[in-house]
C-alpha positions in Angstrom: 170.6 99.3 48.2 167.9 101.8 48.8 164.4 102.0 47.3 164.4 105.4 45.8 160.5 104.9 45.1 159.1 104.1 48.5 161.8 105.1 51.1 161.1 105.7 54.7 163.5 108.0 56.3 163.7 108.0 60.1 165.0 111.0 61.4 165.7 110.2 65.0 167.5 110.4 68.5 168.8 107.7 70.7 166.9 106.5 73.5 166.5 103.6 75.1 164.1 101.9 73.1 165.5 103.1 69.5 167.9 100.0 68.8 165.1 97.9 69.2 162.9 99.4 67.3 165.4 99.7 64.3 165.4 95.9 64.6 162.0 95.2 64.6 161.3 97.4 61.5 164.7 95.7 59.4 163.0 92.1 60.7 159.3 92.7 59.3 159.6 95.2 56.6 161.9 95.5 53.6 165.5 96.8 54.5 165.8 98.8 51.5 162.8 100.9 52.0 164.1 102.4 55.1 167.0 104.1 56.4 167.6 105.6 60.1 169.3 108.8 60.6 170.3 109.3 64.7 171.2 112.4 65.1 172.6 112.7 69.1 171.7 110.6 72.5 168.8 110.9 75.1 171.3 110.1 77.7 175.3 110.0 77.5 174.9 106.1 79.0 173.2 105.0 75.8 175.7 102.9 73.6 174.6 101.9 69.8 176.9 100.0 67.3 174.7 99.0 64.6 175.1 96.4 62.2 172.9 96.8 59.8 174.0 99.2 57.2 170.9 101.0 56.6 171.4 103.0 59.7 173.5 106.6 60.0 174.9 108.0 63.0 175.9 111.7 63.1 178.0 112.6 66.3 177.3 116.2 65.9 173.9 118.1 64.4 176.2 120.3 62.3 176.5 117.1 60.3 173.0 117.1 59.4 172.6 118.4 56.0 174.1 115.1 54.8 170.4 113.6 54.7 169.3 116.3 52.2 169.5 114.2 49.5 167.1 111.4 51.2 164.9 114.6 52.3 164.1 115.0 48.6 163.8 111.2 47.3 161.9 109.9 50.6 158.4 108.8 50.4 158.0 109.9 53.8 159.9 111.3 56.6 159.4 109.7 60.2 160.6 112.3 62.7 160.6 110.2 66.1 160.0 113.0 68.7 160.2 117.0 68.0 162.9 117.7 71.2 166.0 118.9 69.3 165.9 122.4 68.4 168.5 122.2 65.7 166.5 119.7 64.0 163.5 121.8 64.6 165.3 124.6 63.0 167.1 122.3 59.7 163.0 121.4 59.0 161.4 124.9 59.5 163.6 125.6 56.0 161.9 123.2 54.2 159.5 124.0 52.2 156.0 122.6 52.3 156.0 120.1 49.8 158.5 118.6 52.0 156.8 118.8 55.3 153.9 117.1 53.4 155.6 113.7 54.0 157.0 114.0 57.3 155.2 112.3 59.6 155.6 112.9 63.5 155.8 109.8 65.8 154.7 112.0 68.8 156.2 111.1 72.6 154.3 113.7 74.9 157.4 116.0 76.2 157.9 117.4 72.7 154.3 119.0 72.4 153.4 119.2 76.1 152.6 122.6 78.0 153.1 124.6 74.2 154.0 127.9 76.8 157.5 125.7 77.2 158.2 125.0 73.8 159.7 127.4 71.3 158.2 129.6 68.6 160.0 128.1 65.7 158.9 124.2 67.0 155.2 125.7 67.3 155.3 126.8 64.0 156.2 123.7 62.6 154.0 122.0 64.6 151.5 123.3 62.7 152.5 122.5 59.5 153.0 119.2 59.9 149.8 117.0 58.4 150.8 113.7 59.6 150.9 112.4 63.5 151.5 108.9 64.6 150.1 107.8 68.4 148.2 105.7 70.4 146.8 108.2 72.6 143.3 109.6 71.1 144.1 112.0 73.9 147.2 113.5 72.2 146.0 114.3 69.2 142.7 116.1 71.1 145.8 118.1 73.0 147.3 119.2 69.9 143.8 120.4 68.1 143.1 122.3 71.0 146.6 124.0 71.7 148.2 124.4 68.5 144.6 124.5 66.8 145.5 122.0 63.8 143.5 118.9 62.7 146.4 116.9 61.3 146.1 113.5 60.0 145.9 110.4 62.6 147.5 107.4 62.5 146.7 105.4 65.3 150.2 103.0 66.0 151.5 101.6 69.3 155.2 103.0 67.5 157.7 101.2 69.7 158.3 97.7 70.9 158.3 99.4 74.7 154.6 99.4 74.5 154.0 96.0 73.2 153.5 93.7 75.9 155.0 90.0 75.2 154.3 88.3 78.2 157.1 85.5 77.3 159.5 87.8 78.5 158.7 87.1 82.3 158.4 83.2 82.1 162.0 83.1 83.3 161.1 85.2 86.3 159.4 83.6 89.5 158.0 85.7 92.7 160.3 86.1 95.1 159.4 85.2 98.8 159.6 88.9 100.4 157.8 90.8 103.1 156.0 93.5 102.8 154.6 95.8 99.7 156.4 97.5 96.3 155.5 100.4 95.3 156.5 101.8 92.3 156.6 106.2 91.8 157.0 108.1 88.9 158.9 107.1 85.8 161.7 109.9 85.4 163.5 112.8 87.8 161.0 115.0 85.7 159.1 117.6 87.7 155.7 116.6 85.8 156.2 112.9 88.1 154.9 114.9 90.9 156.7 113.0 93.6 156.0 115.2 96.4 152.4 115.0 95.8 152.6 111.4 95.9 155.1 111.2 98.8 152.3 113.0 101.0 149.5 110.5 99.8 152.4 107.2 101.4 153.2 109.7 104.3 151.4 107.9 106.6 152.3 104.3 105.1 156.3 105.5 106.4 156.3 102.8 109.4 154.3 100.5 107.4 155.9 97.3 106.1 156.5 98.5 102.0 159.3 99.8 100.2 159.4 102.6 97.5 160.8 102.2 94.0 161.7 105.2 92.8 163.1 105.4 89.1 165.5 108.5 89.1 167.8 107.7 86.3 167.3 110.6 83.9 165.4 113.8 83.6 166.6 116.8 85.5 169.5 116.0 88.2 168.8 119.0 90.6 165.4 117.6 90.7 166.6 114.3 90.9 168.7 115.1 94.3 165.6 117.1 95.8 163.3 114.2 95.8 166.1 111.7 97.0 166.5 113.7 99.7 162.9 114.1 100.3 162.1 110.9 100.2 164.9 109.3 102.3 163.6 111.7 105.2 160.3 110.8 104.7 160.8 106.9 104.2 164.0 106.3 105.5 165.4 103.4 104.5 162.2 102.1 102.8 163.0 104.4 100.5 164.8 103.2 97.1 166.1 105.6 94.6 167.0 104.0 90.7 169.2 106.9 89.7 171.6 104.4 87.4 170.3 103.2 83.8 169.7 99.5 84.1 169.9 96.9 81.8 166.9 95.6 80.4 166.5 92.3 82.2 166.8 93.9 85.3 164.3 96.7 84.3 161.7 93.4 83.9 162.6 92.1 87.2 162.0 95.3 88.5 158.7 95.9 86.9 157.5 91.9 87.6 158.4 92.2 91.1 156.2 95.6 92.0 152.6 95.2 93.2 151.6 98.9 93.2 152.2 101.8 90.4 151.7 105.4 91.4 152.4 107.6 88.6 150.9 111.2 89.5 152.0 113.0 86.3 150.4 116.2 85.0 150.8 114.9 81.6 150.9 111.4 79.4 154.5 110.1 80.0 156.0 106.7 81.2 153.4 104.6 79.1 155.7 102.1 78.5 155.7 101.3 81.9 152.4 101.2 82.4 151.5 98.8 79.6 153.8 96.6 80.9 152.3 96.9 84.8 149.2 96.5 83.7 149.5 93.5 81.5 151.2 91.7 84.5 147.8 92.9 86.6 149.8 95.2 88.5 147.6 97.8 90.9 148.2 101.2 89.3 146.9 104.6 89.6 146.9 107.5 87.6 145.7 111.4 87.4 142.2 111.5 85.9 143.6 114.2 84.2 145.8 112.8 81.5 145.3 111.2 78.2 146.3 108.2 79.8 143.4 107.7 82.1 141.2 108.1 79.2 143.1 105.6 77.3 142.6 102.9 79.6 138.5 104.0 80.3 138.3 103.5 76.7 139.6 99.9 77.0 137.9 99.3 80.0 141.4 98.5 82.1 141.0 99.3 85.5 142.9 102.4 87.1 142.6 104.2 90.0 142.2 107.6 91.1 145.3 108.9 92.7 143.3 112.3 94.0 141.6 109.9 96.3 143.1 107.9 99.3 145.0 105.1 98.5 144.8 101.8 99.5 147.4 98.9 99.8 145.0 96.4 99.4 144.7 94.6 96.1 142.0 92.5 94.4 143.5 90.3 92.2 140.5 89.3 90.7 139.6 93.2 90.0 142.7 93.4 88.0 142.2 90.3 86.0 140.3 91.7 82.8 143.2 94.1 82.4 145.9 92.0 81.4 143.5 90.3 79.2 142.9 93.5 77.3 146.7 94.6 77.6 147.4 91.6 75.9 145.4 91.4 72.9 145.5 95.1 72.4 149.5 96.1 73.2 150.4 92.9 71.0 153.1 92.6 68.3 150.5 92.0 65.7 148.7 95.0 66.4 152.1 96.8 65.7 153.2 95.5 62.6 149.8 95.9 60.9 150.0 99.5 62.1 153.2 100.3 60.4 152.1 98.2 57.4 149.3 100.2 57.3 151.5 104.1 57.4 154.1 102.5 54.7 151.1 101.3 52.5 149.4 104.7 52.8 
């Protein structure tokens, strides 16, 4: 039965870290007061066959104008991520009074580089009011590109960037040689691979190994820098170009002991939170809104424009998964969303 007086209607894709996040909301907030409308897949691997029956599943965007009714009875409208054009399109006919109550959970490639992005999602950019991040960062992008001072509201959004440090008490270091290092997040150009594969050049004969996730973004990319980096680094070199399933994706994470991620903009933060709480070594460009993120905790990052160094200082790193814990935390979360549905 749904609340026709406060309803939250998520308008939504499937990635990776929707299904959770569908059962996080369904476990702390009232079921009636919110219904999820997925509208197509990040990736063709993704599989969701959910239970609960406040969640809709359109196979085709043509199918869309079935949520019109909701559009007009819903407190407010959730759009997780601006990326399909369609959908971009279906809300450009709305009218204002409409786009008054969506608020936009933003994830970086759907406002990133506005020279890439279409007319049509540009102008609705800028009539959105509300945005939901983490990232002070993002929102300073978005007044300065699209010139718009919409409404903040500052939520981790996602389950991916809580860290719950319980999920690793079942995993134990493995005796190994040598060093992990983990590049890049996605086969996505703005990784910068190649910048970082001449930074471990001269690390090629050293005793590490190079985790390289691969499994979705852009597949003529994707083969460029496996090929790259197999004649680089040989057969230190170790492409991810399959999705994995989540335990393995901890073990994966648990078992690295250095994160490069080079990107020209904020992307793969779920990853980081998670390195970081586990007092991984990580560096990042100054450049990004993530870098400024973690100087405004105080976590400790480094500078991958300088030379890096295999070493690691345990102790150094120490403070940050204090901070990543009490900060990234499941509390934090709910309040945050209790805090947008209250509003």
């Amino acid at each position: 039965m749904i609340d026709t007086n406060n309803l939250n209607l998520h308008i939504m894709f499937l990635d990776k870290f929707i299904p959770s996040f569908i059962d996080f909301i369904n476990q702390n907030f009232p079921i009636e007061e919110h219904l999820f409308v997925i509208y197509g897949k990040a990736m063709n691997e993704l599989e969701y066959n959910p239970t609960s029956k406040n969640v809709i599943m359109f196979d085709t965007i043509n199918k869309f104008f079935h949520i019109i009714p909701y559009i007009s009875i819903a407190k407010r409208i959730i759009i997780h991520g601006l990326f399909f054009e369609e959908v971009v399109n279906f809300l450009n006919q709305m009218p204002q009074s409409i786009l008054d109550k969506v608020y936009w959970v933003m994830w970086g490639g759907d406002f990133y580089f506005p020279e890439m992005h279409s007319n049509l999602k540009k102008q609705l950019i800028m009539k959105i009011k509300n945005v939901i991040t983490y990232i002070d960062g993002d929102v300073d992008y978005l007044k300065k590109n699209y010139r718009i001072s919409p409404l903040y509201h500052k939520c981790l959004m996602y389950l991916s960037n809580v860290f719950d440090e319980s999920k690793y008490k079942r995993l134990t270091p493995k005796n190994r040689n040598g060093i992990l290092i983990l590049v890049g997040n996605s086969a996505s150009e703005t990784n910068r691979h190649e910048f970082i594969f001449d930074k471990l050049h001269k690390f090629s004969s050293d005793n590490i190994k190079l985790i390289v996730p691969l499994s979705y973004g852009d597949n003529i990319y994707r083969e460029r820098i496996i090929n790259i980096g197999k004649k680089i680094f040989d057969e230190n070199f170790y492409p991810l170009t399959e999705f994995l399933p989540y335990d393995k994706y901890l073990e994966i994470i648990f078992s690295i002991d250095i994160a490069i991620f080079a990107n020209n903009r904020q992307q793969g933060m779920g990853n980081l939170i998670q390195l970081l709480g586990l007092g991984k070594k990580v560096y990042l460009n100054p450049e990004t809104s993530q870098w400024n993120l973690c100087q405004n905790l105080g976590i400790k990052v480094y500078d991958i424009n300088g030379d890096i160094d295999l070493n690691i200082n345990a102790d150094e790193l120490e403070n940050n998964k204090n901070i990543v814990r009490e900060w990234f935390s499941i509390e934090n979360l709910i309040k945050q969303w209790q805090e947008i549905f209250n509003g």
